[in-house]
Residue, then its C-alpha position, 0 to 999 in steps of 0.5 A: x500500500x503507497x501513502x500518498x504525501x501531500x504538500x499544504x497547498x494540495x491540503x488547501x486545495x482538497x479540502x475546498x472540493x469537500x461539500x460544506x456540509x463535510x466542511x463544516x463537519x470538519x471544521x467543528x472536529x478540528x475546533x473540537x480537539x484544538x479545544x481539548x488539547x489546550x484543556x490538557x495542556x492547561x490543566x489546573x494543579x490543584x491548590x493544597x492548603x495544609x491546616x496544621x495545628x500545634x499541640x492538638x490531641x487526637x480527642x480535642x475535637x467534637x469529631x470522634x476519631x475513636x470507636x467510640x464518642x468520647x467525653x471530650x468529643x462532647x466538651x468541645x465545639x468543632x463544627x468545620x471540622x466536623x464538616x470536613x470529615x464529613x466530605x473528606x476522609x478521616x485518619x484514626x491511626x495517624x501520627x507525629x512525633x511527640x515534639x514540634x519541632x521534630x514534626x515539622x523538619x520531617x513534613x518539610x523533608x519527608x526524613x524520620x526524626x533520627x535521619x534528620x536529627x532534630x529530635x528536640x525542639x529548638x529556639x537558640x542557636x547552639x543550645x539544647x533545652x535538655x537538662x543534664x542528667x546524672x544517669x543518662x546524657x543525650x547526644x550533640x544533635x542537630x539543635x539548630x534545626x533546618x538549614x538553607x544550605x549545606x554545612x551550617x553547623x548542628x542542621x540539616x539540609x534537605x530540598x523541603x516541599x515548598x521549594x519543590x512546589x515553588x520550582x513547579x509554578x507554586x504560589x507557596x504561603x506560609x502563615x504561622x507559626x515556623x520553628x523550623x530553625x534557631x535564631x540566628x540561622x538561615x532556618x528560622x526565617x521561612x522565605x529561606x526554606x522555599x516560601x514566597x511569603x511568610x507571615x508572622x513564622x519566626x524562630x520561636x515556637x509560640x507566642x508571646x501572647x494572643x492577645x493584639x492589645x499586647x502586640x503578640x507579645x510577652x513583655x506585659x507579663x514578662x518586662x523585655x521579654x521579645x524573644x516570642x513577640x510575633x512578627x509581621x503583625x503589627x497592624x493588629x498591635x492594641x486591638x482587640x483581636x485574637x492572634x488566631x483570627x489575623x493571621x486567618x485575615x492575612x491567610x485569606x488576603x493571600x490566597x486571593x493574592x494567588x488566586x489573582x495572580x493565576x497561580x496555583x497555591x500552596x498554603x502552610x496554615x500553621x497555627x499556633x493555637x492550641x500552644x501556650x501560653x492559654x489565653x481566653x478567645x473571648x469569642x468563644x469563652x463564655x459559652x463553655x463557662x456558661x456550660x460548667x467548665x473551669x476557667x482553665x478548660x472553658x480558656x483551651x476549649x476557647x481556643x480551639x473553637x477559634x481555631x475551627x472558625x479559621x477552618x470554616x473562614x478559610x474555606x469560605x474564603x476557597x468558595x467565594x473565590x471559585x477555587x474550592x473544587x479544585x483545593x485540597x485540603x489537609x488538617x492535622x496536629x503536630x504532637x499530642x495535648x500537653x500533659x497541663x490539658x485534660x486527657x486524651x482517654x482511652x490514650x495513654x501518655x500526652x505530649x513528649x512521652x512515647x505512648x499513644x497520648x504524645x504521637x497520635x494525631x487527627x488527620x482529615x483530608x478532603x479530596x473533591x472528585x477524589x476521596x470519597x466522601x464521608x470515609x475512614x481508614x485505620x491504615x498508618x500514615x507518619x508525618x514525613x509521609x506529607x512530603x511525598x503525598x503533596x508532591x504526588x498530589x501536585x504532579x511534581x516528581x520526588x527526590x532520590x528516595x534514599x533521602x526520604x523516609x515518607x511513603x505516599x499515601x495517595x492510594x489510601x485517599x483513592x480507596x486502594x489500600x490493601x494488608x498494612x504493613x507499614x512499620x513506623x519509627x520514633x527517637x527521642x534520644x532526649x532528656x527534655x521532660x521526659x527520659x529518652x526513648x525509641x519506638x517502632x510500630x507494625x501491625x497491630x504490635x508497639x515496641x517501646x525501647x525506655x534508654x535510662x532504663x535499658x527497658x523494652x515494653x511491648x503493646x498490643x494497640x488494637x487489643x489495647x489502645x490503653x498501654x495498660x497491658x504490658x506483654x514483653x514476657x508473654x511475647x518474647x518472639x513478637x518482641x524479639x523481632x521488633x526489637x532487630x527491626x527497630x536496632x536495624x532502623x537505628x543503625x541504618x539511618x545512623x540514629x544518635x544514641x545517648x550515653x551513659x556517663x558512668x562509662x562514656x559509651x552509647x546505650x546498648x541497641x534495643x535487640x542486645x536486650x533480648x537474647 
């Protein structure tokens, strides 16, 4: 068979002997697939806002992300959160680290806390908030936080997710509360890190006050104390306005700014609410007093209803500008309820401590067209799987994956989940409030390895979602297996472990424990 090839002008010229019929057919085709290829080719990204809450328990919400209703699902008010597990889909067993700072480096990074080594909080440069201790000593780590460039002293240096985002097309906002590196370093200031914008983020890890009639700042209380005065707010100074509610002003003037501009947004809503110091939302105080709370509950209940009236503002801002079907949103804590809070029952533990009350977090996405809707999942997700996620989520490619550690979990938001298998990790090689510990979770099994003690502890969560039962002699093989599992993650990520001042030496690995 011979394929004739023809010139334009023999194209032209046939193409004026079609009857106009047949031309017009033609013509409407070509008008067709010129349409959806510039469709194709302009395909939207979706916007993603990540509303990430600090110091927020599984249970401090009237959304149950237990089998069961909970007192505190009853004592506290969360309506837009409600809604939003109502047209996105709940995680029951989502988790972070049992500190701030160590939580935000791996979201930023997709590392586990031992890889990148903030496993502390951090505030000033070269100083660690650890208190010496006769029986144990933590190790030198990377205090200083993240960093712009390689090299900087006592950090980390990673490519984040905002500069991923930012290199494709991203409009990428931070509001909030940073922490991502000490002061005097490159890390403490957000536009190093990859953002476009950064409103009121420094290197403090909470603020003075969210009080406006205080400008943010402690030095009402505290005379010359500017070290956790918020930045880049001072419009708001003397008035009476909630820090929640203008850093939710100047998120939404943001995301307008991107929506104007024609870009794509990724916006980091990082609230410092619910973090000390607690102060009364006097939107929302009386309500709780008037329900028989003490001052102390009605001030934390206060605050974190003022936390979902941003959620809903915040959403009503996507819908007003025509951008909400196209926006995903995620909203998630950092760390569990401090232990100055009331319990996060049935868990065990809160903030800083290894049980389920410090490292287990609400997490809600919603999805449009993707997540169905009104959905759950009981699959394991960590925080450094954010990094990963987003990226699938924004079509941009991933690094290396020797330097991640987080795991996609797109498919789990798509309903394509099969067994779950995953194993997670935590290190908190510190003193800091608490004696240093190691975990590792798989399956339905938690391994706690307690380093002042030289201690393992052994749970079963799904039996046992308390830690009240400990099965270390009841299951030495179950024991024993997580044990090698948790030493081989130790070893391979090159984990710092303290060590004993008796001998100079590192603590043993979890696995030399168990014969």
């Amino acid at each position: 068979m011979t394929v004739k090839t023809l010139t334009l002008a023999e194209v032209i010229s046939e193409t004026m002997q079609l009857t106009k019929p047949t031309l017009l057919t033609l013509l409407l085709f070509c008008w067709a697939l010129s349409s959806f290829s510039q469709t194709k080719s302009e395909a939207k990204q979706p916007n993603i806002v990540f509303f990430f809450v600090d110091d927020m328990g599984w249970q401090d919400t009237s959304v149950p992300f237990h089998t069961e209703v909970t007192q505190l699902n009853k004592d506290y008010h969360t309506p837009n959160m409600e809604r939003l597990a109502s047209e996105g889909k709940k995680f029951t067993q989502a988790y972070a680290y049992a500190v701030c700072s160590p939580s935000r480096v791996s979201w930023m990074t997709g590392m586990n806390g031992a890889r990148h080594r903030v496993t502390n909080w951090t505030l000033r440069k070269n100083q660690s908030p650890d208190p010496e201790s006769e029986s144990i000593t933590p190790p030198i780590w990377n205090m200083n936080g993240m960093s712009q460039t390689p090299g900087e002293e006592r950090a980390v240096y990673h490519v984040t997710l905002p500069q991923k985002l930012k290199e494709a097309g991203y409009e990428t906002i931070h509001v909030g509360k940073a922490h991502f590196g000490a002061q005097g370093t490159s890390g403490e200031n957000p536009l190093n890190l990859g953002f476009d914008v950064n409103i009121g983020g420094h290197a403090a890890g909470g603020p003075g006050s969210y009080l406006g009639k205080y400008n943010f700042s402690a030095d009402w209380r505290d005379k010359g104390n500017h070290t956790w005065d918020v930045p880049g707010l001072e419009k708001y100074h003397g008035q009476d306005v909630f820090l929640t509610e203008a850093l939710t002003i100047e998120a939404n003037k943001a995301i307008e700014n991107a929506v104007n501009k024609g870009k794509p947004f990724y916006l980091y809503m990082s609230h410092y609410a619910i973090h000390a110091p607690w102060e009364k939302d006097m939107r929302f105080y009386q309500k709780y007093i008037d329900q028989g709370m003490g001052e102390f509950k009605a001030t934390f209940a206060s605050m974190i209803e003022g936390m979902d009236k941003s959620l809903g503002d915040i959403w009503a801002q996507l819908e007003k500008l025509g951008v909400e079907e196209n926006t995903i949103l995620v909203f998630m804590s950092d760390n569990g309820s401090p232990k100055q809070t009331p319990r996060n029952l049935p868990l065990r533990g809160h903030k800083l401590t290894p049980y389920e009350g410090g490292i287990r977090v609400p997490l809600i996405v919603k999805w449009p067209g993707v997540v169905e809707e009104g959905s759950q999942t009981a699959d394991k997700v960590m925080i450094e799987d954010i990094y990963p996620t987003f990226l699938e989520m924004a079509g941009v490619s991933k690094p290396e994956k020797d330097s991640e550690d987080g795991e996609s979990f797109v498919d789990i938001l798509k309903g394509k989940t099969g067994p779950d298998k995953r194993t997670i990790y935590w290190h908190f090689p510190h003193t800091y409030d608490q004696y240093p510990y190691s975990i590792v979770r798989n399956g339905d099994w938690k391994l706690i390895y307690l380093h002042e003690d030289q201690r393992l502890e052994l749970y079963n969560i799904a039996e046992d979602i308390s830690e009240t039962q400990d099965l270390i002699l009841e299951q030495p093989k179950i024991a024993k297996k997580l044990a090698k599992d948790l030493t081989s993650f130790l070893k391979e990520s090159q984990a710092q472990m303290p060590t004993l001042p008796a001998t100079g030496l590192a603590i043993p690995y979890p696995d030399e424990l168990i014969d």
